[in-house]
N, C-alpha and C positions, 0 to 999 in steps of 0.2 A: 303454508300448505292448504290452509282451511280456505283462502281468500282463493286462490287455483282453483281448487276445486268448484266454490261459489261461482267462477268464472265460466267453469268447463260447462256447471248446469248452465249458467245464463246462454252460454253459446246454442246449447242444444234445443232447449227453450225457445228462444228468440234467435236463430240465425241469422248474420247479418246477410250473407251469400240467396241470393235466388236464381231457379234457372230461368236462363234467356231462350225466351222463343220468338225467331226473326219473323213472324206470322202476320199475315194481316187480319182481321179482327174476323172474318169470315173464316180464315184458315184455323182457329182459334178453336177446339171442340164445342160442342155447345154447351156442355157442362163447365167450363170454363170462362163463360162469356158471361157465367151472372154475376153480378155486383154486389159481393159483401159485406154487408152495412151491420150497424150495432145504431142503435137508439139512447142516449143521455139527456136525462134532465140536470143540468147541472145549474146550481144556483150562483149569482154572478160574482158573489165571495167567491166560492170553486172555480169560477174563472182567473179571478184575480191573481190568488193565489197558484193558478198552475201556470200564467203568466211569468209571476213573476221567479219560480224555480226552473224555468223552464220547459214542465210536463205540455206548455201550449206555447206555439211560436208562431208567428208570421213570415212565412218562406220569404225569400228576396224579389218572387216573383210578381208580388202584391202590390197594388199601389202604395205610396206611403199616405200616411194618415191626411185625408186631404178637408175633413167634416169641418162646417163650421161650427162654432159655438153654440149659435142657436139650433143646427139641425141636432148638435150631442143633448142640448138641455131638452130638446122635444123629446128624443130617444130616452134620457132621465126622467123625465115626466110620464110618458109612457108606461114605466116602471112601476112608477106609483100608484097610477090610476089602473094596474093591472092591464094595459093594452096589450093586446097578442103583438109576442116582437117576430119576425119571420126567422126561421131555420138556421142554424150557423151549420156550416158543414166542413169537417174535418176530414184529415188525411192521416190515418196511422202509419206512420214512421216502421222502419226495421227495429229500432231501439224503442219502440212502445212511445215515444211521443206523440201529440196530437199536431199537427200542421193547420194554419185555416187557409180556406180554400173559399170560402167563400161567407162574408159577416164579419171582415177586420177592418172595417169602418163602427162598427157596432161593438164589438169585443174591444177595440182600441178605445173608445169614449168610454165605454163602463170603466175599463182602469184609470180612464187619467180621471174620470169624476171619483172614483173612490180610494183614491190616494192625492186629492185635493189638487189639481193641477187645473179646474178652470169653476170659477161662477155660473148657477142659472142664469139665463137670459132670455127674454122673449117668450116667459112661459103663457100659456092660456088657461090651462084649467085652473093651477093654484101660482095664483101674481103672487101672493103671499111669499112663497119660497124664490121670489127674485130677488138675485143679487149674490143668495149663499153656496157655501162650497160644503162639499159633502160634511167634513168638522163641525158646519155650523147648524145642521140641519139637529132635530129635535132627535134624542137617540130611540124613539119609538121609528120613524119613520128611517135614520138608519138600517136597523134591526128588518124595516121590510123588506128596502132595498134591496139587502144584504140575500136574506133568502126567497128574492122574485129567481127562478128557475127559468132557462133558457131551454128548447129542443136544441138538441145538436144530433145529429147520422154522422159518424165517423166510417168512411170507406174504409176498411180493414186490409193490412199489408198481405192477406195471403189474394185478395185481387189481382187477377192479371194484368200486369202493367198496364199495357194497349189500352185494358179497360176503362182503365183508371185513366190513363191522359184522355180519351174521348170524353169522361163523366166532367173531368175541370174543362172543357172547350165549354162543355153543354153550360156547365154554372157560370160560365165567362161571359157574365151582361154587365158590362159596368160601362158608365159613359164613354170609356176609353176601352175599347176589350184590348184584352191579351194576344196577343200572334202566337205562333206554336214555339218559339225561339223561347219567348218568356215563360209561356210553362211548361215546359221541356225543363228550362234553367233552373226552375223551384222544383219541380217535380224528383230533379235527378243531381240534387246540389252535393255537392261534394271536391271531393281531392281534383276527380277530372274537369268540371266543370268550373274548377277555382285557375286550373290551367289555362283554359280556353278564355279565361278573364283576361288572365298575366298576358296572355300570348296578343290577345285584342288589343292591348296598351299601348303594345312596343313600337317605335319611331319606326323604324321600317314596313311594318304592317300599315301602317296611317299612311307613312309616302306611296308605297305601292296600290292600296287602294281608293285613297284619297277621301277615304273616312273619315271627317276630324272628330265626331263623338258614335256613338253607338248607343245610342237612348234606348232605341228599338228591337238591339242585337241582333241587325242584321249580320255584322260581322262577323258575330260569335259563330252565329250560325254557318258562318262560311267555312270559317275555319273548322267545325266540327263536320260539315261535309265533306274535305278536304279529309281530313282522316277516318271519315266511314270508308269512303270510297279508296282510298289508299289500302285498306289494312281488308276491308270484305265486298269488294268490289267483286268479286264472283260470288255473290251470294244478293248483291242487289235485284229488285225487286220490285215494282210499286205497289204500293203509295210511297214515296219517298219519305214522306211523315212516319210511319212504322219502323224505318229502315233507320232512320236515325235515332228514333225512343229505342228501336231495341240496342242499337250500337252502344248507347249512352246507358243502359242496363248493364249492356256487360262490362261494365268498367267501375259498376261500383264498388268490384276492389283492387282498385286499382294498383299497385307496385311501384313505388318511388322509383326503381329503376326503369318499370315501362312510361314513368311518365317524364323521368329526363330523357328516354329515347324520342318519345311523340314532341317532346320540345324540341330537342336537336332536330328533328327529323324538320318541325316548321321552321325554324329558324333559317337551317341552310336551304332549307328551296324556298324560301321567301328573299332571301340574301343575293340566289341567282334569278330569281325573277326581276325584282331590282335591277340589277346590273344590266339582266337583254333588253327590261320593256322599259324600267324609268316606271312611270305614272300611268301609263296606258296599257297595264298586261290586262285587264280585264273587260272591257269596252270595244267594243266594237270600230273598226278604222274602218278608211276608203280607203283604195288604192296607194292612196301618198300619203297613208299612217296619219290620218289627222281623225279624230275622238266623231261618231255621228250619232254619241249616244251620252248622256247624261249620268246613267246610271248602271251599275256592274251589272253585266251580262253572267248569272252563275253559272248558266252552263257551260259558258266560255270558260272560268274560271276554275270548273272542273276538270278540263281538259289540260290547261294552263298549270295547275297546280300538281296533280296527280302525274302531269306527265313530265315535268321536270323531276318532281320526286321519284320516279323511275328512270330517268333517261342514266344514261353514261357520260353525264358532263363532269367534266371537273372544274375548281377553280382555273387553271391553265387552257382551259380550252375553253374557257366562258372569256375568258382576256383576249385571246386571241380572234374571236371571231367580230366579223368586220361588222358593227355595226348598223350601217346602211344595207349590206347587202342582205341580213340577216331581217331587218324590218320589212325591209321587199318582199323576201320568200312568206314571212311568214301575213302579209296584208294579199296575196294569193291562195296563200292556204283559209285562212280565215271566210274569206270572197268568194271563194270556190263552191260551186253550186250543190257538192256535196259536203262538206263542210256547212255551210250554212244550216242544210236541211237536220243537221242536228243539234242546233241551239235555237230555234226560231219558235216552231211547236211542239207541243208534244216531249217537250224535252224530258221529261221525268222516264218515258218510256224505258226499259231496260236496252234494248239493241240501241235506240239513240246513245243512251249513255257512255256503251262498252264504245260503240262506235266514234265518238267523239277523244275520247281518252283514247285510243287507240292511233287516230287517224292524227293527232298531233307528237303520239309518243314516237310514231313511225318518224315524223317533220323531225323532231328534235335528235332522233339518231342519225339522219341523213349528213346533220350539221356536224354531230361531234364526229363522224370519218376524217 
């Protein structure tokens, strides 16, 4: 009874539920649009330690640890000598975690030097301390170590989503930056987004778009386009970037049962896409169905996806329809000068989009009569 009720406060307390607002950052009030930050000095034992219980994580969307030895024993030395280290900046979780968003090349070397996992090397101010690992080091200069204090600003969870994914593009300077797939995919990690993983894997998704990895997540992405526009395609909108942060909001609580339907639901129209196009549903053809494009056409594929997952095919009439002659109609509809005009420019446009989805959902019911 005691531990229910501990629960009921923590619900009310920390809710895990927020409301979704499908808005573009303008459409946003403007009391709404500031950025709630908190200030910490935390010392890098308090990092260590909220590391390693969890209190601090490195989202998935992060690079993995990529520093070398000598740039972590500089960042250690630094330490010592008191050098200003620059800003780590966190994300407050629905459950009060802290996320890093930016400074987990910097966070990740404090823990492995102070749970002994690498030697100085290459130091300059004190050579003296080359060679040793945190253990061996004198327990005075430990003990500084231990409490040299980092700034950290954790963006606080009552921030407006939107807001929050603009502020992680803006900190996304790294040799390699992020695309909005990969912070999207930390930002909104969970039940639904561990689906859109499973769903990216499966052989049939690889055959049909001839993805063999997804380093990038472009495919994640497609497939989570593919059920924005399925499921709130009258409510799309531009920026497309919004429209899928907020779709990918509302799902974080998501329902074991809504999320076998959203698998069933890609499973079998990826199943019949397979069987009409083979390798080329998303790519652009000539006249005689031959590929003049290297790479997936998504607007094509928004068309292609969404309007199978609406048509009235069944398996029996996906068997029955003539192959060839079905490649014909549809390298006409594709070619056709209004068709075209809705995947070339402008595509994100709201009319282009309905337009496109519409103008192949019409194609594919033509077929099943």
């Amino acid at each position: 009874m005691m531990k229910s009720k501990a629960k009921e406060l923590a619900d009310a307390l920390f809710p895990v539920d927020t409301a979704t607002d499908e808005l573009e950052i303008l459409d946003i009030p403007p009391e709404k649009r500031r950025l709630h930050t908190e200030t910490y000095d935390f010392s890098t034992s308090t990092i260590v330690d909220y590391l390693k219980d969890g209190r601090m994580f490195v989202p998935s969307f992060q690079r993995k640890y990529v520093w070398t030895r000598t740039q972590a024993s500089k960042l250690i030395e630094s330490l010592i000598i008191q050098c200003p280290i620059p800003v780590i900046y966190l994300n407050q979780e629905r459950d009060e975690r802290f996320a890093i968003i930016d400074g987990n090349q910097r966070v990740q070397s404090i823990l492995q030097y102070l749970t002994d996992r690498f030697h100085l090397q290459n130091l300059q101010t004190y050579p003296e301390l080359e060679g040793l690992s945190f253990s061996q080091l004198d327990p005075r200069i430990q003990r500084h170590i231990r409490n040299r204090t980092l700034r950290c600003i954790a963006i606080l969870k009552d921030t407006h989503p939107q807001i929050k994914f603009d502020v992680f593009e803006r900190l996304n300077t790294g040799a390699v930056q992020l695309n909005q797939q990969e912070i999207r995919h930390g930002m909104y990690h969970g039940k639904f987004m561990n689906l859109i993983d499973e769903l990216e894997k499966e052989k049939v998704w690889k055959s049909v778009s001839s993805l063999k990895s997804d380093i990038r997540m472009k495919g994640a992405e497609l497939i989570l386009r593919f059920f924005a526009l399925y499921e709130k395609q009258s409510e799309y909108k531009k920026p497309l970037k919004t429209f899928l942060n907020s779709y990918c909001e509302s799902k974080a609580r998501i329902s074991e049962f809504e999320l076998l339907s959203l698998k069933n639901l890609f499973l079998s129209t990826i199943s019949i896409v397979h069987t009409l196009f083979g390798s080329s549903a998303f790519y652009m053809l000539d006249m005689n169905g031959t590929p003049v494009t290297t790479n997936i056409n998504s607007a094509l594929f928004d068309a292609v996806m969404v309007g199978v997952a609406r048509s009235n095919l069944s398996d029996n009439a996906v068997a029955k329809v003539d192959k060839s002659e079905f490649l014909g109609k549809y390298c006409e509809l594709i070619n056709s000068e209004t068709f075209r005009a809705t995947i070339e420019t402008g595509t994100s446009a709201t009319s282009l989009v309905n337009s496109r989805i519409n103008l192949f959902g019409n194609f594919l019911n033509r077929i099943a009569k």
